[in-house]
C-alpha positions as CSV (number, residue, x, y, z in Angstrom):
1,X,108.8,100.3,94.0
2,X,110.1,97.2,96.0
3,X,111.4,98.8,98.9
4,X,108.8,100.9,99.9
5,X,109.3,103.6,103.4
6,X,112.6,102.1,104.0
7,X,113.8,103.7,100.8
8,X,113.8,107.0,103.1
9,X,113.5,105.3,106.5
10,X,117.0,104.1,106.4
11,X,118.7,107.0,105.0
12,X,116.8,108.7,107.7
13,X,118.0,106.9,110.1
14,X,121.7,106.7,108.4
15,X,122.0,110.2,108.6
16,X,120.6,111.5,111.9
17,X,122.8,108.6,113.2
18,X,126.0,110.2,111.8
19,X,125.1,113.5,113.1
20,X,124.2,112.1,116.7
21,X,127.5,110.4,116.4
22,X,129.6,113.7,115.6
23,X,127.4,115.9,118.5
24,X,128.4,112.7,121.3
25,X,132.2,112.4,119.8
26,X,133.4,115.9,118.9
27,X,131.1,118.4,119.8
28,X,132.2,120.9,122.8
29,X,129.3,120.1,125.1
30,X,128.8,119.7,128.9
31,X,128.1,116.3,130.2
32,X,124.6,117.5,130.9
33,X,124.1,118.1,127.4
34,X,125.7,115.3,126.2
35,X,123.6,113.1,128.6
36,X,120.3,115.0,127.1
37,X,121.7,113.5,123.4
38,X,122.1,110.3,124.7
39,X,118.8,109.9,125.7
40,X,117.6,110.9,122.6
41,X,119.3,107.8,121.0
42,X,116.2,105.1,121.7
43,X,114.3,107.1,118.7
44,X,116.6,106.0,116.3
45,X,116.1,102.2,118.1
46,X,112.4,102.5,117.0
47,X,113.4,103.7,113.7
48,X,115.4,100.6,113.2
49,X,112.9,98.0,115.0
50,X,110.7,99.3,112.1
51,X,113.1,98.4,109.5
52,X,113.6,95.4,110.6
53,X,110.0,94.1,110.1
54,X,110.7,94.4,105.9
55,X,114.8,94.8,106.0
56,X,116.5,91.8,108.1
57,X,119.6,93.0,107.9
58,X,118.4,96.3,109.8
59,X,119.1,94.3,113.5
60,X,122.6,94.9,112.9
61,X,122.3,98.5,113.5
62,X,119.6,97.9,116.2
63,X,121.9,95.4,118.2
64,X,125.1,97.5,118.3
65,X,123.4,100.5,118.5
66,X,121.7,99.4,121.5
67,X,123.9,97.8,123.4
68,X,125.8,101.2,122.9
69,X,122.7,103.1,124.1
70,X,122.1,101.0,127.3
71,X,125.7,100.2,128.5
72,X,127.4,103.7,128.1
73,X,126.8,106.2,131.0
74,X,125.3,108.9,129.4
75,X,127.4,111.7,130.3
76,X,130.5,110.5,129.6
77,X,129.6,109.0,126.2
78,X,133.2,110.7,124.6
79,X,135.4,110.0,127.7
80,X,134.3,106.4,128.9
81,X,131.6,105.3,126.1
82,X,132.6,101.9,124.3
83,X,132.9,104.2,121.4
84,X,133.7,101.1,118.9
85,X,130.4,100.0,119.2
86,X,128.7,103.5,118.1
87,X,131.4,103.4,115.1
88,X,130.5,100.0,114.4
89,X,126.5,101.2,114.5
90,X,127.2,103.6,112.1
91,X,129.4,100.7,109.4
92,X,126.3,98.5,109.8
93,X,123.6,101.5,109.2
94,X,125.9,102.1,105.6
95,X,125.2,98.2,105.1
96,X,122.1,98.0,105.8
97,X,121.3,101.2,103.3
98,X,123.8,100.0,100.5
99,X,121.9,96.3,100.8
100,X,119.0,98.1,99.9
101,X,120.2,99.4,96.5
102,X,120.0,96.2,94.5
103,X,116.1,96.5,94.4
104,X,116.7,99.9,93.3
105,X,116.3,101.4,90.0
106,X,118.9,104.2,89.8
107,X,116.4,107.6,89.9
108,X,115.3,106.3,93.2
109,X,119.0,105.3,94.2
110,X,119.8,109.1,93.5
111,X,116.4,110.0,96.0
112,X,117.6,107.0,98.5
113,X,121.3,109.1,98.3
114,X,119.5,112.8,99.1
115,X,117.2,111.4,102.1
116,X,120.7,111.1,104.3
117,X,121.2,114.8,104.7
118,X,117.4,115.6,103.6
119,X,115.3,112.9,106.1
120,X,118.5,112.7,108.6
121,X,119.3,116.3,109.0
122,X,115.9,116.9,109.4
123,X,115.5,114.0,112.2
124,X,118.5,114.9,113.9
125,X,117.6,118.8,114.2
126,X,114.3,117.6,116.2
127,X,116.5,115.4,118.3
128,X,119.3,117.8,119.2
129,X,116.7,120.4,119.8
130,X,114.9,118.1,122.1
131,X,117.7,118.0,123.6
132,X,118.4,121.6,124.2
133,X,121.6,121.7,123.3
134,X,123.5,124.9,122.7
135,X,125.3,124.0,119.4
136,X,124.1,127.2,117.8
137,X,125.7,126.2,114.1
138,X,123.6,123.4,113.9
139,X,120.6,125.7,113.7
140,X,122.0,126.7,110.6
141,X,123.5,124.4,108.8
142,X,121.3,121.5,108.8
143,X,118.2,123.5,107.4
144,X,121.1,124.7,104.8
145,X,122.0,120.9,104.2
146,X,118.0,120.4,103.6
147,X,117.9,123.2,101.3
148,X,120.5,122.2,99.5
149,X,120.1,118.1,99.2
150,X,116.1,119.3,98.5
151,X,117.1,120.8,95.2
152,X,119.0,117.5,94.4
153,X,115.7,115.5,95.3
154,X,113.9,117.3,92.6
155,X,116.2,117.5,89.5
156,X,116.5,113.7,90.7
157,X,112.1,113.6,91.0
158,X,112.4,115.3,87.1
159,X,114.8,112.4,86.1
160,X,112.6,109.9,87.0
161,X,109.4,111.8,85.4
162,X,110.7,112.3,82.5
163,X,110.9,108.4,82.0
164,X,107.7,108.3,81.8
165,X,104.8,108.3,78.7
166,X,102.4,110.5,79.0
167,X,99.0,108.8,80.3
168,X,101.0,107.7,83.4
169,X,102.4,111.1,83.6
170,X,98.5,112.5,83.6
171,X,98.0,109.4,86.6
172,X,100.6,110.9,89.0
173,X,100.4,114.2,88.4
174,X,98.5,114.5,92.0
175,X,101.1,113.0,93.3
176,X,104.2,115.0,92.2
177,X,102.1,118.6,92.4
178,X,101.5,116.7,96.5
179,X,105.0,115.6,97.3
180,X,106.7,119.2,95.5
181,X,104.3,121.2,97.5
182,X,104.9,119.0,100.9
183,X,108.7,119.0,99.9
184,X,108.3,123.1,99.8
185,X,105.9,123.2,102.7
186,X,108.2,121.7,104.5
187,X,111.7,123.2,104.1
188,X,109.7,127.2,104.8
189,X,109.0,125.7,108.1
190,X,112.1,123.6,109.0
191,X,113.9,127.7,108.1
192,X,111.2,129.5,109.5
193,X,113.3,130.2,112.8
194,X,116.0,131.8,110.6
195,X,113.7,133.8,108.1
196,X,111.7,134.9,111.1
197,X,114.7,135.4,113.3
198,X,113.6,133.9,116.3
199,X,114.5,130.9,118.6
200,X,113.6,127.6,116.9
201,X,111.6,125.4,118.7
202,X,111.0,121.2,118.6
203,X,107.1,121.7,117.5
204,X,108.4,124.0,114.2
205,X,111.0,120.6,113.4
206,X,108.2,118.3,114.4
207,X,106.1,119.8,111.9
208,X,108.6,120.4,109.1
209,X,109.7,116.3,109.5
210,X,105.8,115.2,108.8
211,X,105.6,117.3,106.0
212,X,109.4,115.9,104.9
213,X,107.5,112.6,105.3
214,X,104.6,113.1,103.8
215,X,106.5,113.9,100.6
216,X,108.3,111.1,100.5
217,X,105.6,109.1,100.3
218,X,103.4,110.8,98.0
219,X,107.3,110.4,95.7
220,X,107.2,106.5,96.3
221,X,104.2,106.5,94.3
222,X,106.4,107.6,90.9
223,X,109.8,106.3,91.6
């Protein structure tokens, strides 16, 4: 392991990014609601001034994405935003993931791959819900994106298992039982407003994201 969180920070970051970037640019949303997205754009600048303390490259991303963040008038991000900028943002986020892959070995390129849609749908479900914003679909398909890149995740956990002898094996099988059971934990909550049927709320995608995290670092212990 030589990249450590950034091996899901990143695609975290990478992902939520994208989404943010579709809700601002395409979505059919009031400027009110658009403005309430904006706003929720400085999160991703903390995720990224993290990054940067172990990734260099990471400012890139931070720069653009700022100066996009702090020039733009927030509710009229589609109509009058420097839009370039939050395309360029989103080039250097690729970068600054696909820099990372080098120090990779390739099960934990595969789980680097999964945390976009995993970690980033995840992140930017609790910041479009923060934002109470009335794009009903997103309720659904991102937890279905989860689901489904969560599966991936776990062939791709058995992959890099199944490299290994077994006495090291018998050391980290606290930590794959953990990070399976977090990884589970985690998805049941992140759905719980659809298999409940009722209104999903930020605390529920609050909680589901810790557990997400929590499980990817109880897997940086094996991959």
């Amino acid at each position: 392991m030589f990249t450590g969180y950034l091996t899901f920070l990143v695609p975290a970051l990478l992902g939520a990014q994208f989404i943010l970037t579709l809700v601002l640019t395409k979505g059919e949303i009031c400027p009110g609601q658009r403005g309430r997205v904006h706003k929720t754009l400085p999160v991703l600048l903390v995720g990224w001034l993290l990054a940067v303390a172990s990734h260099p490259i990471a400012i890139l991303p931070l720069l653009t994405l700022s100066y996009f963040t702090f020039q733009v008038k927030t509710g009229k991000t589609r109509d009058a935003g420097p839009l370039k900028v939050l395309y360029a943002a989103d080039v250097l986020a690729v970068l600054s993931w696909l820099w990372l892959l080098p120090s990779m070995d390739v099960p934990e390129m595969m789980l680097s791959l999964m945390a976009v849609p995993l970690f980033g749908a995840s992140l930017a479900h609790l910041l479009l819900t923060q934002a109470r914003t009335r794009l009903q679909a997103f309720h659904r398909i991102l937890p279905f994106t989860g689901f489904v890149s969560a599966m991936l995740s776990i062939l791709t956990m058995l992959w890099a298992l199944s490299g290994l002898d077994e006495t090291q094996l018998d050391l980290l099988v606290n930590n794959v039982i953990g990070a399976l059971v977090l990884l589970v934990l985690s998805l049941l909550v992140w759905a719980g407003h659809l298999l409940l049927t009722k209104t999903v709320n930020r605390w529920q995608l609050l909680a589901a994201s810790l557990l997400l995290a929590a499980s990817g670092s109880l897997q940086l212990a094996f991959i």
